[in-house]
Structures are given as C-alpha cells and as structure tokens.
C-alpha positions, 0 to 999 in steps of 0.5 A: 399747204399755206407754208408751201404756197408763202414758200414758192410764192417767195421763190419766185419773187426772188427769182423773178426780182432776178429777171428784173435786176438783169433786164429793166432798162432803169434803176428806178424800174429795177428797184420798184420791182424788186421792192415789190416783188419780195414785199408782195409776192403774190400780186408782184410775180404775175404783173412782172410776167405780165406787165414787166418785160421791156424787151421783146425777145421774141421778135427780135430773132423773127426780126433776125431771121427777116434780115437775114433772108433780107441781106442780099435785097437790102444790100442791093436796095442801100446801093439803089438808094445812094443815088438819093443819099442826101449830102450832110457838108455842114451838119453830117455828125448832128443827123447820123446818129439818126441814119444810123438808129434807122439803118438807114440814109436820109434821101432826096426826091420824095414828095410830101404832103401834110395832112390836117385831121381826120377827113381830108387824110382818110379821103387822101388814103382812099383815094391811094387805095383806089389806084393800086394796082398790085398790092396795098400795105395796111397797118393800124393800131385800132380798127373799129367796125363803125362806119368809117370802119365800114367803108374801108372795108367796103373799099378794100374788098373792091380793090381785092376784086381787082387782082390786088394783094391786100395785107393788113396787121391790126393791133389784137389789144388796141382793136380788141372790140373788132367783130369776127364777121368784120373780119371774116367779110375781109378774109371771105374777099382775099384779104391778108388780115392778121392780128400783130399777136404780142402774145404768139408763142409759148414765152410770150403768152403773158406779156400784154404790155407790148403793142404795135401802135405802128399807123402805116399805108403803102400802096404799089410801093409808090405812095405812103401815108403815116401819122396819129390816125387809126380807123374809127368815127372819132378820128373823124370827129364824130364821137359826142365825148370828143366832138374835134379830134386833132390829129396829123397824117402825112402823105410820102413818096419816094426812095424813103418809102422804103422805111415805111415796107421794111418795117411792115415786112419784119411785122408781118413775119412776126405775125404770120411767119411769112415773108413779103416779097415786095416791090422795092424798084418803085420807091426809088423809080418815082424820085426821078420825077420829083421837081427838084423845089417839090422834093424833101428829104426824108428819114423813115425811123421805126422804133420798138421793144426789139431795138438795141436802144429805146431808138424813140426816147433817143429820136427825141432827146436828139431833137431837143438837143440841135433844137438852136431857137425853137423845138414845138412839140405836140403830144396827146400825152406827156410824161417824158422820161428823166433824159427828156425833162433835162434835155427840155430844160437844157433846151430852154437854158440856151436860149430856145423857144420850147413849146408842149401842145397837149389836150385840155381834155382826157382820153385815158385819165392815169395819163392826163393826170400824170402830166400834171406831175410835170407841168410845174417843173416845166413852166417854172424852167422856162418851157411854155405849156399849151393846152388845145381846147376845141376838142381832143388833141392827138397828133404825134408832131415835133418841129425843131428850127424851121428845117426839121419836122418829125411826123408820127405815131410817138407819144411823150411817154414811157410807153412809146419811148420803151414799150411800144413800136412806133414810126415816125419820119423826119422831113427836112426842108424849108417848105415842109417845115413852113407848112408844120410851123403854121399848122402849130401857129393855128393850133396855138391860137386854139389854146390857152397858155398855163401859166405858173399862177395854174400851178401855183393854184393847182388843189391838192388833190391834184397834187396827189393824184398826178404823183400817184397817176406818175408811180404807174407811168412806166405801163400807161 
C-alpha cells in the first residue's frame, strides 16, 4: 500500500510539474515548482493545486461570454466616447499601450477630486449614496460588520427603501469574518450582495490564491469612487494596533466612469451568472458640463489573472519608463518583480528623482520583511526609500512628472502584478497632479529617509529573514 501511495504521489508531481513547465509566467516560478514538486510530492502537488495558478481560466470564458453579449453596447459606447477621446499630438506612442491594456481611450470632461484618508472619503461616498436615484454599484475587497460596517449598512438599506437597485461583491477571503445575519439584514432589504467566489466551479474549487482586491463606488453612472480604502474601523484610523491609517481615494466623473461599470459587470457575471444592464448614456452625459479648467483626463485600467498580460506589472513598468525627472511611488508593500527593480534603477540612471513611500510599521509581516530584501539594492542605486511613520501607510498612489497621477488599488508586489485583480485610473492634467505632488510633499515630511549607514547596519537575522520572507513573494 506505501509503494502505491509514494507511486501516485510521484505521478502527479510529474504531472503537475507539467502544468507548471506550461503555464508559470516565469522561470524562476517553473523551476521552483518543478524542483519541489518532484523533490516533495506530498506537500508540493496540493500547494500547486492550491496556490500555483497564475491564471484564471475560468473567468476569462465568463469575461468572453460578457463581451460577447456586450459587442453591440460597447461598440455604441466607443462611438459615444469619441467625442471625448483626448487628442495625443505630441505624445501618442507613450500613452497608447495604455489605452489599449484598457481597451479603452483616455477621455476629457471628467471631474476629479483627491480624497485624503479614510473619514472625508467615506463621508464623500455616503454622501454619493445618499443621492442615488436608480442604482449603486459596490465593491470591496474586505467588508467588516464593525461600526463603520454598520452605518454602510444602515445607509444601503434606506437607499434600497427608496426604489434603488443595490449590487455589492465583496471578496469571500479578504471578508472571510463578515457574520451571516450581516449579510442577511442586507439580502432581507433587497440588496444584491454576493461573494466574488474564486473557488465557483468544479475546476476551480481549489485555487485560493486569486482575490478581487478591486475597491469600487458607482452611483447612477454619474459619479465613482476608487482607491486603497475597504469597509472597517481601521480605514478610519480607529483600531489601537495602527492608531493613523494613510490611505488615498479618488472621487471620478464622466465619460471615464465608464472604466469603472465595465469591470464591475464582467465581476458580477463571474459571481452571479448574471448580467447588468446599466446606464452607460450618464457617463458620457455629465461631460458636457465640466468647466473646461476643472476637466481631467482620465484612463480607467483594470487589471487581473484573466488578462492576456500581467497589465498591473505592465502599467507600472510604463510609468517608470516616461517618468523624465521625477516617479514618487507610494505602496503599503514592496517587493517588485525583476522588470521593476531594472526599470527603477534604469529610471535613476537617467537623471529621475525616484522616490518609494512604504510603512514603518507591519500589517502583514512575510511582506514587511521581503522589503527588506530590496531596500539595499535600491538605496545603493540611487532610488530614495521613505518610510511613513505616524501610522499605517496604505495607499496605492504613483506620480510621474507633474502631469500623471495614477490612483488605485496596486500594490508593489507579485501579488497585485499576477495574482490579484486590481484597478487603477490615470489622471493627466496639471491640477490633479499638483494636488498628488503635494499630498506626497506632506507625506515626506511625515517620514524618515533610510539611508545606506541602515542597510549597511542592518542584523543579520534580518538579512535572513527578508531573503527567506522573499522565497514566498510570488503568493504573499
């Protein structure tokens, strides 16, 4: 019986190092996997199964079957966008490959605004809530039944009252402590809520290494919100272990709206099998009546495990590359890929002021340490490290110049790059982008620099540790 048990477990670790060799996006993953899987079977075969897809084939034919009922909408809705296509003269080739990750244009005629930490954010989104009219859109990675929790519950089921269709997805693993009578008070009141469900389907029900980090707000298809806030306390500051949380949200309007419904559709359909019929006329509508010296433009970039190309790892590499003298970047964590690390350094060597803004302080510590493990290869290159301390630094933020601000939910690691689906939109504009440039001012003033006498200094037992912490960067 032992000979049987050593021979299928050898089996299908040549099997499954097969999956690997055919589908990991790097050699370094295929070969750490193969390694292991035909070294250690038994522990191998079920955390591949587990933790080794870095595609998720599954929501990639849901996303089909969407598009495809989509074509005729979408096609009308490119035509409805044109108008507001922004003009590139001077700098088409730099922003395209943008446009067409997104598949779709930057546009003119939206508004704007920036929105500094938890409480004036949450009380800009209630505030949206408050005046819908016909729908409200919601999405967050992490939903908690605390008190914050409660008054967005409170808010939503007074809104459905009034003859509003609520949708909200929350991700089943990020949320995993929500109660069920949370959830029922919502459902008892008419309210769409579904869990994003990575796990739906007889393929899938072990790949527990995708999640829906997407943090999203449309109301009416007028307004939006996104950025690196998700429902709890903390996000307002008030857990003890964080005391400040320092996160960034971003209040949209106009035709880029639409880059914030198109995504929420092909997630919805993904968790419920349904389909969405929204309002896609409103997006476009209120551009008319943007000041032109209060209008941005704006790029909508989704990104996840379903994409032909990790778009987020893309997205950024793209803005370290036009980055012409300066590329601030704020991330709760940092362990960039191979293509990152060079293009950073790439960046430096040219002249550009690069700046990383991460924490002080831990939420998650297999990532705090892995940051160690670059924090030294950067300083030494010229890249200046900051880390925030008056509280927990969370924002997902990245200026490059003084013309483009990206705002959003991408972290500085594999995660995000591969594994995660994410959103994020590109602002360009002077205004905006004087507005990002001093919040970082602020933030920099709020931190201390690490210099090269840290890393020289740093213990050896810290050495270790963020080398170990980094082996499992591809699923922290």
């Amino acid at each position: 019986m032992l000979a049987v048990i050593i021979a299928v477990a050898q089996v299908l670790g040549v099997l499954s190092s097969i999956s690997a060799l055919l589908s990991t996006r790097t050699s370094q993953g295929a070969i750490a996997w193969i390694v292991s899987l035909n070294t250690f079977p038994y522990l191998a075969v079920p955390a591949y199964w587990v933790f080794g897809r870095t595609r998720f084939n599954g929501y990639v034919q849901s996303r089909k079957d969407v598009d495809d009922r989509l074509t005729d909408r979408v096609g009308a809705l490119r035509e409805s966008l044109e108008p507001w296509r922004r003009p590139f003269p001077d700098d088409a080739g730099r922003l395209a490959s943008a446009e067409r990750l997104a598949k779709l244009p930057f546009t003119v005629g939206n508004e704007t605004e920036l929105l500094i930490n938890g409480p004036a954010a949450f009380e800009r989104m209630f505030e949206a809530i408050g005046r819908a009219e016909r729908y409200v859109l919601i999405q967050f990675y992490i939903i908690r039944a605390d008190r914050l929790g409660q008054e967005l519950k409170d808010l939503l089921v007074a809104t459905a009252a009034r003859g509003v269709k609520i949708y909200v997805l929350f991700d089943e693993i990020g949320s995993y402590g929500v109660p069920m009578h949370f959830l029922h008070e919502l459902r008892s009141a008419g309210i769409r809520i579904h869990p994003f469900s990575s796990t739906r389907g007889r393929r899938n029900r072990f790949q527990l290494n995708f999640r829906n980090h997407r943090k999203v707000l449309v109301v009416d298809g007028v307004e939006g919100f996104l950025g690196g806030l998700n429902v709890g306390d903390e996000y307002l500051g008030l857990n003890e272990k964080f005391g400040l949380w320092r996160d960034t949200h971003m209040r949209l309007a106009g035709p880029a709206l639409v880059g914030l419904q198109l995504p929420f559709v092909e997630d919805w359909h993904w968790a419920t099998g349904e389909y969405l019929d929204l309002d896609w006329i409103s997006c476009t509508a209120s551009a008319a009546n943007v000041e032109p010296h209060r209008s941005s433009s704006v790029l909508v970039l989704p990104s996840g495990p379903a994409d032909d190309y990790a778009t987020a790892s893309l997205m950024m590499q793209h803005a370290i590359h036009t980055a012409t003298h300066r590329l601030w970047i704020a991330s709760p964590y940092f362990v960039p890929d191979e293509a990152v690390q060079d293009a950073l350094i790439l960046a430096v060597l040219r002249g550009v002021d690069v700046r990383i803004l991460i924490p002080d302080r831990p939420d998650h510590m297999l990532v705090y340490l892995s940051a160690f493990a670059f924090v030294g290869p950067m300083i030494r290159a010229g890249v200046r490290v900051f880390r925030y301390r008056p509280g927990f630094l969370h924002q997902k933020v990245f200026l490059v110049d003084e013309q483009v601000a990206g705002v959003g939910t991408v972290n500085l690691d594999n995660r995000s790059f591969r594994l995660n689906f994410e959103i994020t939109a590109i602002v360009l504009g002077t205004a905006f982008g004087h507005d990002v440039h001093n919040m970082f001012i602020r933030d920099f003033d709020h931190s201390r620099e690490v210099g090269i006498d840290d890393v020289q200094h740093m213990p050896v037992w810290l050495r270790i540790a963020s080398r170990l912490a980094y082996l499992l960067a591809p699923v922290q």
